[in-house]
BATI-127677 format. One record per residue (C-alpha): x, y, z; residue number from 0. Coordinates in steps of 0.02 Angstrom, whole numbers, plus 50000, padded with zeros to 5 digits. Layout:
! BATI-127677
+-------+-------+-------+-----+
!    c1 !    c2 !    c3 !   n !
+-------+-------+-------+-----+
!     X !     Y !     Z ! NUM !
...
+-------+-------+-------+-----+
This chain:
! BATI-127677
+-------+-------+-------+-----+
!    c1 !    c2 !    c3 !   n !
+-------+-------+-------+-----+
! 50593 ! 48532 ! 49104 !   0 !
! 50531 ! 48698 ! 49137 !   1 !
! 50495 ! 48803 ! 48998 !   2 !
! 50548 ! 48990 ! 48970 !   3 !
! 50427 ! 49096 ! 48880 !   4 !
! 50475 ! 49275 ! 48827 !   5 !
! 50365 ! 49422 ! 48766 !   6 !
! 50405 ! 49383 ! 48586 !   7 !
! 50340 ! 49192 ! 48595 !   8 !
! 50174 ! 49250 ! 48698 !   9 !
! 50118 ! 49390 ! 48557 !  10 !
! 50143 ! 49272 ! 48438 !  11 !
! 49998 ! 49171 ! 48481 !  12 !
! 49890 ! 49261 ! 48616 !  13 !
! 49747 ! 49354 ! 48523 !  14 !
! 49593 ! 49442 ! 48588 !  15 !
! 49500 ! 49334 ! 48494 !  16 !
! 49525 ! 49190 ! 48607 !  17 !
! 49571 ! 49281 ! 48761 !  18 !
! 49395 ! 49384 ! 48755 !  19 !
! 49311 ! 49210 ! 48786 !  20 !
! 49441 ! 49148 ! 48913 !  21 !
! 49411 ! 49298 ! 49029 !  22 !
! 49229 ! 49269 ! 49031 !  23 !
! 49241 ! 49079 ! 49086 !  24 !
! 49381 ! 49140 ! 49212 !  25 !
! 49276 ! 49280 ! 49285 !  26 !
! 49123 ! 49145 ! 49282 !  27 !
! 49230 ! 49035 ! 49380 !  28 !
! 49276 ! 49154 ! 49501 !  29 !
! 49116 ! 49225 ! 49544 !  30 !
! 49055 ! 49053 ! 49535 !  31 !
! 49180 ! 49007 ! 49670 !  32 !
! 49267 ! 48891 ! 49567 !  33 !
! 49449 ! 48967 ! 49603 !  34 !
! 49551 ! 48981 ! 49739 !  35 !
! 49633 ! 49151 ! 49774 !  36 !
! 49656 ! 49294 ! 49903 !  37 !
! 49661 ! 49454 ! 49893 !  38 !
! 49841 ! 49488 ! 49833 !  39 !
! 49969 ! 49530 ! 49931 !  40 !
! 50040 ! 49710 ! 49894 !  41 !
! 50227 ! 49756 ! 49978 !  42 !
! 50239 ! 49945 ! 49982 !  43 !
! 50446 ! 49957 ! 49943 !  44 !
! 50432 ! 50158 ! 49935 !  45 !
! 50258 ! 50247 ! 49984 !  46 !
! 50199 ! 50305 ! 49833 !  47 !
! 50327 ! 50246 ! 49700 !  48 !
! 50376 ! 50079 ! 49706 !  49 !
! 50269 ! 49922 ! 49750 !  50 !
! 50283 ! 49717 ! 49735 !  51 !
! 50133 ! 49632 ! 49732 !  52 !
! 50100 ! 49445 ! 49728 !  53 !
! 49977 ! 49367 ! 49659 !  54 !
! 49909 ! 49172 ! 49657 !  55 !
! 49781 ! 49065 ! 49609 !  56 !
! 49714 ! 48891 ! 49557 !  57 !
! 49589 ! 48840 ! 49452 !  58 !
! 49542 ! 48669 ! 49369 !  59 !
! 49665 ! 48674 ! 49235 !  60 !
! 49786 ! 48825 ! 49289 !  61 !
! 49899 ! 48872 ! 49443 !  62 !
! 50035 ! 48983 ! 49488 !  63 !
! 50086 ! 49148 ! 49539 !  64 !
! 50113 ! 49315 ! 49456 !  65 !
! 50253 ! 49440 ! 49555 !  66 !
! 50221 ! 49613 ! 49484 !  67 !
! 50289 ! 49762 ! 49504 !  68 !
! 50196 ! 49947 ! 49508 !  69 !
! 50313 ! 50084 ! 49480 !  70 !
! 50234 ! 50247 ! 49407 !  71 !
! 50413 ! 50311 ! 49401 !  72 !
! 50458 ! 50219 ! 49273 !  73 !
! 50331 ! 50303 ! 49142 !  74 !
! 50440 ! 50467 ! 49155 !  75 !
! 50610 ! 50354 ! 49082 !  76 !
! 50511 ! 50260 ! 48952 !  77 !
! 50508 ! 50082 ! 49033 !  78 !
! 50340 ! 49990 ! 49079 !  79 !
! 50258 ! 50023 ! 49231 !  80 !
! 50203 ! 49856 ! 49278 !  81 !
! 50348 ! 49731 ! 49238 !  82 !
! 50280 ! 49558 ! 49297 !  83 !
! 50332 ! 49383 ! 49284 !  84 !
! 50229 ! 49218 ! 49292 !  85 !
! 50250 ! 49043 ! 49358 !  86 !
! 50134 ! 48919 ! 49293 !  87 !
! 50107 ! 48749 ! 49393 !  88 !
! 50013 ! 48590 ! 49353 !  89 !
! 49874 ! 48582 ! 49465 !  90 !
! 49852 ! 48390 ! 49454 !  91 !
! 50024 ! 48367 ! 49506 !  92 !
! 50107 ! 48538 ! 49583 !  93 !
! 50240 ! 48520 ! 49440 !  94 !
! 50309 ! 48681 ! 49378 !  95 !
! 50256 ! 48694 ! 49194 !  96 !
! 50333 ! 48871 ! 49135 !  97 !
! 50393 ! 49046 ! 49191 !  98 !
! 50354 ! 49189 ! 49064 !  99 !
! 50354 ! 49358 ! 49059 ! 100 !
! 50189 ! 49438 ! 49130 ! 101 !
! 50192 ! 49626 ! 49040 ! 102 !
! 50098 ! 49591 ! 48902 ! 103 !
! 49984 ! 49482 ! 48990 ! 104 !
! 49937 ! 49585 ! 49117 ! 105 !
! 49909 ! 49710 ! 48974 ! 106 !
! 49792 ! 49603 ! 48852 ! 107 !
! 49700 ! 49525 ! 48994 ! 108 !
! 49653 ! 49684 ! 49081 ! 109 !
! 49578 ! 49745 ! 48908 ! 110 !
! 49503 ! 49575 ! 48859 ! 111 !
! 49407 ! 49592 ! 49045 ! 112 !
! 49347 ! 49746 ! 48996 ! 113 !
! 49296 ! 49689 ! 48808 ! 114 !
! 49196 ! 49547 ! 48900 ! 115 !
! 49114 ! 49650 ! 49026 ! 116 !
! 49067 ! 49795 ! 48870 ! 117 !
! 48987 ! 49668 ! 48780 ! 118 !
! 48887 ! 49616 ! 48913 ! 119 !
! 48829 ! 49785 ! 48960 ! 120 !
! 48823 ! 49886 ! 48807 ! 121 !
! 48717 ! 49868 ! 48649 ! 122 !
! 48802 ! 49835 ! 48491 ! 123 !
! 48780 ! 49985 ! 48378 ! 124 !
! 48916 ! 50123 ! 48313 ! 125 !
! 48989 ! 50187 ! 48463 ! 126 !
! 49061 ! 50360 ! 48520 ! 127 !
! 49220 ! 50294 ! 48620 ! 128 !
! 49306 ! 50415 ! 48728 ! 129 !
! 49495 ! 50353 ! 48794 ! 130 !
! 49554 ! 50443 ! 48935 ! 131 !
! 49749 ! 50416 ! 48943 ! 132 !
! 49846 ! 50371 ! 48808 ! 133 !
! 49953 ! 50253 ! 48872 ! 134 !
! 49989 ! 50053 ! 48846 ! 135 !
! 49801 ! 50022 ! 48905 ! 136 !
! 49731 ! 50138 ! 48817 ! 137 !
! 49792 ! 50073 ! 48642 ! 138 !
! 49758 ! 49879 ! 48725 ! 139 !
! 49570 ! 49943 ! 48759 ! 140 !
! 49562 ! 50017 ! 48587 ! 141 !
! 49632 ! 49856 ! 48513 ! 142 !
! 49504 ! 49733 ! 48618 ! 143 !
! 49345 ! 49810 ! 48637 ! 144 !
! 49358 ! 49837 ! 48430 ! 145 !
! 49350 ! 49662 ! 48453 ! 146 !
! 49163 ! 49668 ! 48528 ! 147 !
! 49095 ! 49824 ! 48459 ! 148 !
! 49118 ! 49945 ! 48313 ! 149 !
! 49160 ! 50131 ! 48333 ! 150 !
! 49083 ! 50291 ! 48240 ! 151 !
! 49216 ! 50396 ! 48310 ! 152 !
! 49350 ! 50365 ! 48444 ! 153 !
! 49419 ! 50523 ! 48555 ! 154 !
! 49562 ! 50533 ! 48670 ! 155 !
! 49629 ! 50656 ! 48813 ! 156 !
! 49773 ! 50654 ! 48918 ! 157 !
! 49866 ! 50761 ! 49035 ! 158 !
! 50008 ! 50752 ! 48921 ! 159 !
! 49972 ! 50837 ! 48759 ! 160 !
! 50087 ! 50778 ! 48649 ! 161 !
! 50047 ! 50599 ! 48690 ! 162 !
! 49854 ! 50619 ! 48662 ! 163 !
! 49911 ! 50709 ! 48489 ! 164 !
! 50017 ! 50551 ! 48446 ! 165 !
! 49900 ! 50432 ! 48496 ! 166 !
! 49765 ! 50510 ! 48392 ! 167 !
! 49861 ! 50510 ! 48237 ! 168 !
! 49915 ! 50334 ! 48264 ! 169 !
! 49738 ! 50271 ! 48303 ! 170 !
! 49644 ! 50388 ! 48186 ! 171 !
! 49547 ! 50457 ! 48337 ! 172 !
! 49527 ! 50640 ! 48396 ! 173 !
! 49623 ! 50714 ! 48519 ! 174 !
! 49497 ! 50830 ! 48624 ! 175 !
! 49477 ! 50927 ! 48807 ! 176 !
! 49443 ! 50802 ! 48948 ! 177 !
! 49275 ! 50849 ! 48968 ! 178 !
! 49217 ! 50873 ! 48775 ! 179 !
! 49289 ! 50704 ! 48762 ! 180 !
! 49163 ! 50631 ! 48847 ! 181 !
! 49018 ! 50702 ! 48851 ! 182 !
! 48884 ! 50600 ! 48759 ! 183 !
! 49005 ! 50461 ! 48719 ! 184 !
! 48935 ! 50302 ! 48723 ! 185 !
! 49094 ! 50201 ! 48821 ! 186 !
! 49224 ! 50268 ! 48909 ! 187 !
! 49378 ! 50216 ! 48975 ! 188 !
! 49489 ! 50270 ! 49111 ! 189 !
! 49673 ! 50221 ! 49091 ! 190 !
! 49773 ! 50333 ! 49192 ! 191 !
! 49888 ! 50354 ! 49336 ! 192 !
! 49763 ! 50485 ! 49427 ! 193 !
! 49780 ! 50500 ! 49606 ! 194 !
! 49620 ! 50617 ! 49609 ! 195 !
! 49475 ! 50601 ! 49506 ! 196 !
! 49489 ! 50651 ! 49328 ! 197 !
! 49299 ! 50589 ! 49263 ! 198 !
! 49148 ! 50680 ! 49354 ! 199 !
! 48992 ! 50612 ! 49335 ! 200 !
! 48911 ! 50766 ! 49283 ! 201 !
! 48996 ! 50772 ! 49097 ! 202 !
! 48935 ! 50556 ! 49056 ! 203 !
! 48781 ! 50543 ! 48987 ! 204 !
! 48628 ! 50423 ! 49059 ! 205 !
! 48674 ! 50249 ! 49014 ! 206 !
! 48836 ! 50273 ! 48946 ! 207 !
! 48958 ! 50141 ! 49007 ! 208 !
! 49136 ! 50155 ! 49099 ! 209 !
! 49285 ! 50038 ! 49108 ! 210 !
! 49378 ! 50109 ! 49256 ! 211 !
! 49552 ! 50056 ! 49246 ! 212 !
! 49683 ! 50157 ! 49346 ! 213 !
! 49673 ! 50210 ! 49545 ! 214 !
! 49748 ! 50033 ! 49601 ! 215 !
! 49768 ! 50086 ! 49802 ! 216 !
! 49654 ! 50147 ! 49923 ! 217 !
! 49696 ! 50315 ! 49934 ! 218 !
! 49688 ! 50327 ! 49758 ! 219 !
! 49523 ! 50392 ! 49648 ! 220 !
! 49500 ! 50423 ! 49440 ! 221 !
! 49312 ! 50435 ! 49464 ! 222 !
! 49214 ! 50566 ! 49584 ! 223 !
! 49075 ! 50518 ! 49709 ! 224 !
! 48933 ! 50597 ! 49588 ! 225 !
! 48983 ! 50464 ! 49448 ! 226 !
! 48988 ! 50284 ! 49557 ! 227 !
! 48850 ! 50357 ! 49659 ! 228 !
! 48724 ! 50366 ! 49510 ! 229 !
! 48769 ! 50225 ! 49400 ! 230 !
! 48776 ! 50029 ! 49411 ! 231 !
! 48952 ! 49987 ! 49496 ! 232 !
! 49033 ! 49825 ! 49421 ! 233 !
! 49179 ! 49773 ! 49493 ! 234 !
! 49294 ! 49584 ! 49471 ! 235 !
! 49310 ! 49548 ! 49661 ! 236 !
! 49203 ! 49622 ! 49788 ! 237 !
! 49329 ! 49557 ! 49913 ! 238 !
! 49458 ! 49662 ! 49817 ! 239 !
! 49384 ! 49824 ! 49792 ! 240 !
! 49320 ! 49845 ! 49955 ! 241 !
! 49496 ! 49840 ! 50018 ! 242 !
! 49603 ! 49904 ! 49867 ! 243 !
! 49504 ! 50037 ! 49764 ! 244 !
! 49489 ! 50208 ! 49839 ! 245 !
! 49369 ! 50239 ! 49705 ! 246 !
! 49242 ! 50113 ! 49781 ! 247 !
! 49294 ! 50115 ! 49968 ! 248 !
! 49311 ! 50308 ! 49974 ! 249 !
! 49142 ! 50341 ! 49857 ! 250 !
! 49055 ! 50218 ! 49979 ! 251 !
! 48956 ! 50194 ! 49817 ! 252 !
! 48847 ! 50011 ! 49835 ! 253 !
! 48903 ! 49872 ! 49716 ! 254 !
! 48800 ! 49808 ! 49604 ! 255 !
! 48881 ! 49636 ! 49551 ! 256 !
! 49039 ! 49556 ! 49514 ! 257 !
! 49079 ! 49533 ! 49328 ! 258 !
! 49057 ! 49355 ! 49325 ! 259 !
! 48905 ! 49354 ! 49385 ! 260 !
! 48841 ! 49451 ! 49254 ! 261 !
! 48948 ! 49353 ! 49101 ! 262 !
! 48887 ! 49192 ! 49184 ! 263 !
! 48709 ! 49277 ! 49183 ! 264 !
! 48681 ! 49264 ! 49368 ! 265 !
! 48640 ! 49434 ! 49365 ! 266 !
! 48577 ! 49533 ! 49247 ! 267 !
! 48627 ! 49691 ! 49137 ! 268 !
! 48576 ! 49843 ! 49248 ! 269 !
! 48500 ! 49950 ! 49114 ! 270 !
! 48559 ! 50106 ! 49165 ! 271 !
! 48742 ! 50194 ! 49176 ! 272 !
! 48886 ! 50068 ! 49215 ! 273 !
! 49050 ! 50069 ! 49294 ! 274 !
! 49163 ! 49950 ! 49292 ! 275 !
! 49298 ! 49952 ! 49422 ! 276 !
! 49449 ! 49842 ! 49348 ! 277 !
! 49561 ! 49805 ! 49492 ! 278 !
! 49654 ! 49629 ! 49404 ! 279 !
! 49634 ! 49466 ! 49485 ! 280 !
! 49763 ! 49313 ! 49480 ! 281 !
! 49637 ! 49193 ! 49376 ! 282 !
! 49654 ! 49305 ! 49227 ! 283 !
! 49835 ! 49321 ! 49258 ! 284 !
! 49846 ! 49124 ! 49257 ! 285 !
! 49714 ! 49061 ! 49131 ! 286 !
! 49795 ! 49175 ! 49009 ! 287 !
! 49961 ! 49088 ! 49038 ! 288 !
! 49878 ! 48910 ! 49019 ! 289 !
! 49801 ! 48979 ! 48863 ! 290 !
! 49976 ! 49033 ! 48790 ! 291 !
! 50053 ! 48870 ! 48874 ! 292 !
! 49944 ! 48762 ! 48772 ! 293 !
! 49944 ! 48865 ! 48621 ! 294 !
! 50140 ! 48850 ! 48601 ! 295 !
! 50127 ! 48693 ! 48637 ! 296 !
! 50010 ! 48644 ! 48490 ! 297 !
! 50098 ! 48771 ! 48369 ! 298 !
+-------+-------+-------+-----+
């Protein structure tokens, strides 16, 4: 029988704790070329507004599919922005194991990728942490890379007062202009829906690092040419990014390794300012539902 997994039943047992770990193997695997997945496959259903993208994989012990959708609209009538749904298969025997609801998934995964890929590049000391947005992955980011490092003092901006102010008094971080946000933080993070760059490399400090989130589509940028041009770009897929992230295909900035080759330690930490440009990939999407699979099924 095919089981039905809702939100509720996957927050009850997916933690960062064990999904920090999961997304290194995965991105090991990956880079490793251990999975099997293409780029995904993005339908544009209204230029600008409303997308379906598809997205599969298989790996040694996970397979399946995740249909998402991006609408940015959806922000402005309080509903999530990237409503998803997952079907899980068994890759021994093609059986259908599960379909479950992908939102908070896709949201703990993309921050657990970025924990992983922190903690890989960034000492551990007291950090000055600078959120820019203060949306879903912002708090998710907050949430997961406290996981892997400790804070002195977190900051946050966004274009919508208000929510930065709210944020801040729910997070106990400091709600500040963009760029006095970040200048001489330690890590920063870039969760927003930014067609046009909102971080310039001029205000981030030598050997800070950056976990570039938003600016999902070509066309689209949250980081300027001076910032990827100067610092050590990261990205999951190099396949992906050179096709999907405006930030990396319009910055023509050179890449300096996939994330799993550095969490596998095929390559090592560059030393110097990072960027990591999270675009998403199917394997995280699909070990995390094995993960909550087997962890509901033990429970």
């Amino acid at each position: 029988m095919i089981r039905s997994i809702s939100e509720a039943e996957i927050a009850r047992v997916l933690t960062y704790e064990r999904l920090i770990p999961a997304m290194e193997r995965a991105l090991s695997d990956f880079s490793t070329g251990e999975v099997i997945q293409p780029v995904r496959t993005m339908l544009t259903v209204e230029e600008e507004q409303r997308f379906l993208v598809l997205m599969p994989a298989v790996t040694e012990r996970a397979m399946g599919a995740k249909l998402v959708s991006l609408y940015p609209k959806n922000a402005a009538q309080g509903l999530p922005t990237h409503p998803a749904c997952i079907a899980l298969l068994e890759p021994a025997t093609g059986q259908p194991l599960a379909f479950m609801d992908a939102r908070l998934i896709t949201e703990m995964r993309t921050a657990a990728v970025s924990a992983a890929v922190t903690r890989r590049c960034v000492p551990s000391r007291p950090l000055i942490l600078a959120l820019i947005g203060s949306g879903v992955q912002a708090r998710a980011h907050l949430e997961a890379l406290r996981v892997v490092r400790s804070f002195s003092e977190v900051r946050v901006w966004s274009p919508t007062r208000a929510h930065a102010e709210r944020f801040a008094a729910e997070h106990g971080a400091r709600h500040l202009p963009l760029e006095e946000a970040v200048r001489d933080a330690d890590l920063i993070v870039t969760a927003t829906a930014a067609r046009e760059p909102v971080l310039r490399g001029a205000w981030v400090k030598r050997g800070a690092h950056v976990n570039a989130i938003g600016a999902a589509r070509p066309h689209w940028r949250e980081l300027d040419d001076a910032l990827l041009q100067h610092a050590a770009l990261i990205v999951d897929s190099r396949e992906a990014a050179l096709s999907e992230s405006g930030d990396v295909m319009l910055s023509r900035a050179p890449i300096f390794a996939e994330a799993g080759e550095l969490l596998s330690g095929r390559r090592p930490p560059a030393g110097a300012t990072t960027v990591f440009k999270s675009l998403g990939l199917a394997v995280e999407d699909l070990v995390t539902a094995r993960l909550v699979y087997d962890a509901l099924g033990a429970a």
